[in-house]
VOGU-3710 file (C-alpha; in Angstrom, 3 decimals, decimal comma):
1> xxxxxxxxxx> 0,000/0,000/0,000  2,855/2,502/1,271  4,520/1,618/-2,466  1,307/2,397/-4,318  0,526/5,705/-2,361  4,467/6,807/-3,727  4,269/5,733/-7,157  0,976/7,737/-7,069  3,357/11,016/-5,675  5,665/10,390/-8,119
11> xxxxxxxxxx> 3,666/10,784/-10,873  1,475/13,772/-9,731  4,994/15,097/-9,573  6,362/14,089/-12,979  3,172/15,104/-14,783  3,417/18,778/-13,072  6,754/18,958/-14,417  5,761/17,559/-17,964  2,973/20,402/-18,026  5,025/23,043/-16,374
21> xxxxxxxxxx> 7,757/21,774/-19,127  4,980/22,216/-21,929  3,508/25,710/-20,896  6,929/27,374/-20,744  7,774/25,719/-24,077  4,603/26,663/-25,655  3,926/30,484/-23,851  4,198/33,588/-25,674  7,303/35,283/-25,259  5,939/39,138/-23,224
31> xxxxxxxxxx> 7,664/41,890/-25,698  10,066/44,389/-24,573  8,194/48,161/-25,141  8,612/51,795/-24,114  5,801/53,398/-22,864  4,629/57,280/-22,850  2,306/58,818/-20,305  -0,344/60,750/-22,301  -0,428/63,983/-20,824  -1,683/67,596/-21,082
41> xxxxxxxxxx> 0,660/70,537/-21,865  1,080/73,732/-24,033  1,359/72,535/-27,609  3,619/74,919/-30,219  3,924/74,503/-33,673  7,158/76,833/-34,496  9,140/77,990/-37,740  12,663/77,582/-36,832  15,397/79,454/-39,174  18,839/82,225/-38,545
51> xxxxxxxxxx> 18,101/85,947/-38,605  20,240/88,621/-38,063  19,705/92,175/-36,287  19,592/95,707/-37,629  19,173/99,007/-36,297  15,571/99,949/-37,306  16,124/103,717/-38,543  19,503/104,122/-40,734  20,431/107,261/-41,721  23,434/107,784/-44,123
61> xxxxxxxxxx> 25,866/110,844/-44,483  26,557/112,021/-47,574  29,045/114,180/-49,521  26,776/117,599/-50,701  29,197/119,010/-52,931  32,055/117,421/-54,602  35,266/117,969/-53,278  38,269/116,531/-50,578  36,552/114,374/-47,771  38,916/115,248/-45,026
71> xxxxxxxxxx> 40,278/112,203/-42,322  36,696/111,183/-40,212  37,070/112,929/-36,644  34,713/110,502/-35,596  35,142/106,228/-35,360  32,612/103,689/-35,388  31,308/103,514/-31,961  31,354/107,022/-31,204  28,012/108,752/-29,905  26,914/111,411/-31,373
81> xxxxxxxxxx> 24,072/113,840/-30,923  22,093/115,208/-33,659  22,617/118,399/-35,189  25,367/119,076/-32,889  28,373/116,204/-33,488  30,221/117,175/-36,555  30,654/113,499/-38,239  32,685/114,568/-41,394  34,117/117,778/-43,811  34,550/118,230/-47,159
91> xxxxxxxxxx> 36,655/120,943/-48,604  35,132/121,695/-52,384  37,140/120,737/-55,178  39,467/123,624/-56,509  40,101/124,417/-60,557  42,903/122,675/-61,692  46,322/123,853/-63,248  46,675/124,595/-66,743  48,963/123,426/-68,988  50,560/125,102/-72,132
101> xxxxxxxxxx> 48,700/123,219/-74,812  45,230/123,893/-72,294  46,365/127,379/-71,666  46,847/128,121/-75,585  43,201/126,415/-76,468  41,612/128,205/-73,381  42,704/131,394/-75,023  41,931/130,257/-78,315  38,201/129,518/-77,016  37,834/132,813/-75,298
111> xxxxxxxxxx> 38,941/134,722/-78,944  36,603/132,742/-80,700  33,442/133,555/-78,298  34,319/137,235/-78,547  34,433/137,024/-82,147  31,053/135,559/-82,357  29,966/138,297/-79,923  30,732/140,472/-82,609  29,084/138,623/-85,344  26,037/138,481/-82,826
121> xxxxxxxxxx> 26,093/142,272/-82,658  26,690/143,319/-86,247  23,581/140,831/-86,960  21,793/142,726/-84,503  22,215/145,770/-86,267  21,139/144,685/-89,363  18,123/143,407/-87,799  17,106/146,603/-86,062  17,022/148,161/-89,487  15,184/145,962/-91,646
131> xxxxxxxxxx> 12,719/146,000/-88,634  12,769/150,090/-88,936  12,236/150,116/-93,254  9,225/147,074/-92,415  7,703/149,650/-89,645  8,048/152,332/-92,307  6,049/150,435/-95,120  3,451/148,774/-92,640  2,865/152,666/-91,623  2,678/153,780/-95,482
141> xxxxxxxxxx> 0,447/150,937/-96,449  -1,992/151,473/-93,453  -2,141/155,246/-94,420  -3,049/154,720/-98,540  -5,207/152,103/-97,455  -7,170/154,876/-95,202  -7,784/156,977/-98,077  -8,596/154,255/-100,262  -5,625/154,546/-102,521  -3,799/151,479/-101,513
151> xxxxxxxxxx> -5,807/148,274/-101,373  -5,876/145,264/-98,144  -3,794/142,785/-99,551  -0,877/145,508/-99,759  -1,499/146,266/-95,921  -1,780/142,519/-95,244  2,007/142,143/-97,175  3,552/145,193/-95,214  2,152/143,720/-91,715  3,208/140,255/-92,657
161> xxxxxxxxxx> 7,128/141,432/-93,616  6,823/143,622/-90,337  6,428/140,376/-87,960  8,941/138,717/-89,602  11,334/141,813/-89,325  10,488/141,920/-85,563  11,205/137,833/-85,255  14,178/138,408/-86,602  15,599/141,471/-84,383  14,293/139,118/-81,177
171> xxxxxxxxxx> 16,356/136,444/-82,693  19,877/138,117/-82,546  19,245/139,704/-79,006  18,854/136,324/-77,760  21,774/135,003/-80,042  24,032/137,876/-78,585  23,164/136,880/-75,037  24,360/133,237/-76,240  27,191/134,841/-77,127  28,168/136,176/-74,291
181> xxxxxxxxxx> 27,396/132,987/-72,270  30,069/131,337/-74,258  32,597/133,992/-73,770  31,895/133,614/-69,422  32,431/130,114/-69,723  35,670/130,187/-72,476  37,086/132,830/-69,552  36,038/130,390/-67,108  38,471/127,741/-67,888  41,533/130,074/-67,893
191> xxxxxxxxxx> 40,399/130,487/-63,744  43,659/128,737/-61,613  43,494/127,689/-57,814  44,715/130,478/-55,955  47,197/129,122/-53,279  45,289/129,337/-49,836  46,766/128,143/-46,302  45,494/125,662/-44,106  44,293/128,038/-41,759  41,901/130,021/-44,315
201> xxxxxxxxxx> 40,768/126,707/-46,004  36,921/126,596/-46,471  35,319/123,714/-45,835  31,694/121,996/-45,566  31,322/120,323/-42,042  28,180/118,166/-41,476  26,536/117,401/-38,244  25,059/114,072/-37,448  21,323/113,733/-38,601  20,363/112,184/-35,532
211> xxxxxxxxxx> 21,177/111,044/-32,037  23,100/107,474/-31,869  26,208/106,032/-32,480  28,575/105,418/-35,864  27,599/101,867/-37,339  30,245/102,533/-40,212  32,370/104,564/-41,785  33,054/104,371/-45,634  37,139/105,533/-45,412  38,514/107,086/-42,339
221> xxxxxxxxxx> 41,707/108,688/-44,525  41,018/112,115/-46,832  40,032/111,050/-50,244  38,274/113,081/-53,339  34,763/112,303/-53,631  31,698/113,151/-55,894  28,752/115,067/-54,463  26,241/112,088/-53,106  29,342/109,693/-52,219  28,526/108,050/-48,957
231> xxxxxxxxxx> 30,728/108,898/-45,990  29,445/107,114/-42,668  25,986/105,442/-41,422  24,481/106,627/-37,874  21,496/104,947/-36,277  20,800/104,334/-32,473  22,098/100,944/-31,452  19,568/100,561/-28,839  16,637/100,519/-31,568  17,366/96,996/-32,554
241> xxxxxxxxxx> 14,926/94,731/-35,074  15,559/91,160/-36,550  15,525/90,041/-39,901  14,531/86,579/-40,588  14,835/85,225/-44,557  11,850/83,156/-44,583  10,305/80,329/-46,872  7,223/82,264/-48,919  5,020/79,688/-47,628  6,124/79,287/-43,942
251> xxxxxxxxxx> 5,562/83,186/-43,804  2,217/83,313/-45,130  0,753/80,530/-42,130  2,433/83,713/-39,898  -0,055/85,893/-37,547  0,509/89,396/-37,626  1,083/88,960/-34,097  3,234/86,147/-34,371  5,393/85,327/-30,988  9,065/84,250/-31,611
261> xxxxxxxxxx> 12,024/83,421/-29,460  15,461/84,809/-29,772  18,133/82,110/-28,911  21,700/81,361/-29,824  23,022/85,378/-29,549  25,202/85,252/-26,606  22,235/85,637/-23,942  19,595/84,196/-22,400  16,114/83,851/-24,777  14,377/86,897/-25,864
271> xxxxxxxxxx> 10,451/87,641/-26,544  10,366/89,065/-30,225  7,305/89,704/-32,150  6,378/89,601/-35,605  6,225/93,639/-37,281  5,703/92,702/-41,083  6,370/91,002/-43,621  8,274/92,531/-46,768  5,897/92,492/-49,753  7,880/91,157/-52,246
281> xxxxxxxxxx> 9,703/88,115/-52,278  12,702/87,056/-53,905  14,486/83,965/-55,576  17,263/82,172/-53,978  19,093/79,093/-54,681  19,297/76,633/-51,798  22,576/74,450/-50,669  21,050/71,548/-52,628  20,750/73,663/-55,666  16,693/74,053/-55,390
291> xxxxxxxxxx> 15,355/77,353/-56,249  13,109/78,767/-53,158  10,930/81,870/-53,428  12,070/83,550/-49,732  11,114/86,924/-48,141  12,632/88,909/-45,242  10,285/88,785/-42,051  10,539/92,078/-39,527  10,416/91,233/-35,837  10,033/93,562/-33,264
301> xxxxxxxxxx> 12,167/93,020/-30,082  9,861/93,367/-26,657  13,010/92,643/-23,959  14,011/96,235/-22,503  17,710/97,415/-23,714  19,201/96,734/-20,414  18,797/92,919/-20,942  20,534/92,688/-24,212  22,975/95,718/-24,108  25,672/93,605/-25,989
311> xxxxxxxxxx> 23,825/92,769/-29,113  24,384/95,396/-32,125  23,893/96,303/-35,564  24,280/92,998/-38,349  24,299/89,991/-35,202  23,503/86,477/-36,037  20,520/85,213/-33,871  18,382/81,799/-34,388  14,834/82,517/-34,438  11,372/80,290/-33,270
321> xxxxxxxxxx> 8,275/81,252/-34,904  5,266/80,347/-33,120  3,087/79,615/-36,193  0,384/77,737/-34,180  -0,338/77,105/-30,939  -2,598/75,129/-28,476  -2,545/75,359/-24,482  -3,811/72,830/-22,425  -3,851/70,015/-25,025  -3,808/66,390/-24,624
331> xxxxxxxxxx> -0,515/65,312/-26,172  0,852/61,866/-27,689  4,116/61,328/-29,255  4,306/60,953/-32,870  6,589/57,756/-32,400  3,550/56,312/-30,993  0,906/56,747/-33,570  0,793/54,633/-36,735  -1,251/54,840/-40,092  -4,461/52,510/-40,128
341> xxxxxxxxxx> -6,134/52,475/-43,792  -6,795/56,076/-43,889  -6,865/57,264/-40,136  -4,488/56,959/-36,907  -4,234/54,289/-34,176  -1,663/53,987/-31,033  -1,358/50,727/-28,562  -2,602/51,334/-25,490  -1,177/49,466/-22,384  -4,084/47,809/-20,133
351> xxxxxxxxxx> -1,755/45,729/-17,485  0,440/43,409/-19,106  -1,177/43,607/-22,602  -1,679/46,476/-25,426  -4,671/47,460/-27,018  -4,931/48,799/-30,749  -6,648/52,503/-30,006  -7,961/54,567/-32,977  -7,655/57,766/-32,207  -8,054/61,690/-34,130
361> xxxxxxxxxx> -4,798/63,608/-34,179  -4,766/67,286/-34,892  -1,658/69,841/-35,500  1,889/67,861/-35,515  5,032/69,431/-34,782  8,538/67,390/-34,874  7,647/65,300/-31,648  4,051/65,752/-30,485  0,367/65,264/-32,331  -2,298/66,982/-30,516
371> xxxxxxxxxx> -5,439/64,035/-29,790  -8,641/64,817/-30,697  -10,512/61,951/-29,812  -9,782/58,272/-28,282  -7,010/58,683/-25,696  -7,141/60,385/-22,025  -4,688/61,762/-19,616  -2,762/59,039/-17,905  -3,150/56,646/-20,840  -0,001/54,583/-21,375
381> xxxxxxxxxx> 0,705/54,485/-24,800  3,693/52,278/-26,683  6,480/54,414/-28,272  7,869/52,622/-31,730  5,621/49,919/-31,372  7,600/46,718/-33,503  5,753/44,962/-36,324  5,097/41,578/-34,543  3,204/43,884/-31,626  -0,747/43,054/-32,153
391> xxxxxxxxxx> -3,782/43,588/-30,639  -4,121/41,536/-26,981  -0,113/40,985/-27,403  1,550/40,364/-24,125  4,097/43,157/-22,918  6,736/43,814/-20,647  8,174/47,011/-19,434  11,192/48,294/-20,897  11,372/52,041/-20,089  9,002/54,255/-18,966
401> xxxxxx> 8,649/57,982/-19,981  6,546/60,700/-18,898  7,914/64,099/-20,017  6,721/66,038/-22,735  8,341/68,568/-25,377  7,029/71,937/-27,129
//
């Protein structure tokens, strides 16, 4: 009896082990996942590109007369208060010196207008008399026409040779007066610098157009310039915009209130905001040779001076655009979500098993889609769910995150 109650014992034990041997040989094998906390937080959907800064009001110095720019007595940097700061001098340009041959045809040019002076006035002469005899017969013909000796058409001749006679006189006054012109300007050319010292030089000083400091100066040495040569640019370094060179279509999805962030310029961030956008666009050919239709958007900087004393006139900054957001959303990770015939489904983690989840994503940025419909707060969800995971598919823990990113 004792052997048959341990042959019994021995074979509830072997056939344990047989079935514990089958179910492990036979179980599924639990996958390995990451899993994402669903959660709510501020979504952003941002335009990220380089800008640079620029003083918003420019004003450039320019030569008003042609002439010797004398050495800058100012430097870039210096402050300088409008109407009062004397930024830069020009001396005018003197005549230059004469050489024989240019002497000799200066002279030559002079005789020559005289001589037609002359001419001028002999013609004016004759003029003044043929006007006289016309006078004379317009007066005889009016006169025999009055007593009915003469008849019209010989008063309409002796008028008619009378204007022209009077044409004719106007004509030489106004040619002598040409004359004469040509003779000022022949004499002209003979006129030589006079030798004048330093101290009774003449020149043109100009004041600074408006308070600020010098962003740049052309040439700080003397030099000859032209009148409207520019000399130096003022603004007021504290009166700082950004520039950002912008994909056509990125800027049109803008606001005209668009926020942005100013990064990467030495400092901590800065609130910008969008002014405007330049109205006309322009071509440009990208690093991979594609041409891109880009425009220049104007941001306006909101921090106060004293936080960003440092950053001038033509500084690289990186830019983020706010071109959408969302606060308060419920967010899931784009590595989660996966394409089901034409909508969007996640795995859900219930315990030690996943769940396939439709759900209705709205705005996407890089990392984040915000859910519309079929997830909740607190919901688990599996990040880069593999190809053999299914519906009902066992799980195990892997990694567990729970932050969120803008």
């Amino acid at each position: 009896m004792a052997h048959s109650n341990r042959n019994t014992v021995l074979g509830l034990i072997g056939a344990c082990i047989a079935g514990g041997l089958v179910f492990l040989t036979f179980r599924p094998e639990p996958i390995p996942v990451d899993l994402h906390e669903v959660s709510v937080a501020d979504f952003e959907i941002t335009i990220d590109v380089d800008g640079t800064t620029r003083v918003a009001e420019v004003y450039e110095v320019s030569a008003p007369i042609s002439g010797m720019a004398l050495r800058s007595p100012v430097r870039v940097g210096d402050p300088v208060t409008g109407g009062e700061t004397v930024v830069a001098q020009v001396e005018p340009s003197s005549p230059g010196l004469l050489d024989a041959r240019s002497r000799l045809q200066a002279e030559a040019a002079v005789r020559e207008a005289k001589a037609a002076v002359s001419v001028a006035r002999t013609g004016l002469a004759q003029a003044e008399e043929t006007q006289i005899y016309a006078q004379q017969q317009f007066d005889r013909a009016e006169a025999l026409v009055a007593r009915g000796v003469a008849t019209i058409s010989r008063l309409e001749d002796a008028h008619q040779r009378l204007a022209v006679a009077q044409a004719a006189l106007e004509a030489e006054k106004a040619r002598i007066s040409q004359a004469e012109g040509a003779v000022q300007r022949a004499e002209a050319a003979l006129v030589e610098a006079e030798p004048v010292s330093p101290e009774t030089a003449c020149c043109v000083p100009l004041f600074a157009p408006a308070d600020g400091v010098v962003l740049d100066i052309d040439q700080v040495s003397a030099r000859p310039v032209s009148a409207g040569t520019r000399l130096l640019t003022i603004g007021d370094a504290r009166d700082i915009e950004l520039v950002a060179d912008l994909l056509s279509s990125d800027a049109v999805r803008l606001r005209n209130d668009a926020r942005a962030r100013v990064e990467r310029w030495g400092g901590a961030p800065l609130e910008a905001r969008l002014s405007h956008i330049e109205p006309a666009g322009r071509t440009k050919v990208s690093a991979l040779g594609i041409e891109e239709q880009r425009v220049d958007a104007v941001f306006d900087l909101l921090a106060p001076p004293q936080t960003r004393e440092r950053l001038g006139h033509g500084f690289a900054v990186f830019l983020r655009i706010v071109a959408h957001e969302e606060p308060g959303a419920i967010l899931v990770p784009l590595s989660a979500a996966f394409r089901v015939e034409d909508g969007w489904a996640v795995f859900r983690a219930e315990g030690d098993r996943v769940s396939r989840v439709p759900v209705v994503l709205g705005e996407r940025n890089a990392r984040f889609a915000v859910v519309l419909s079929g997830l909740s707060a607190g919901d688990r969800v599996v990040e880069h769910p593999r190809e053999d995971l299914s519906d009902g598919a066992l799980i195990t823990l892997r990694t567990t995150y729970g932050e969120t990113s803008r």
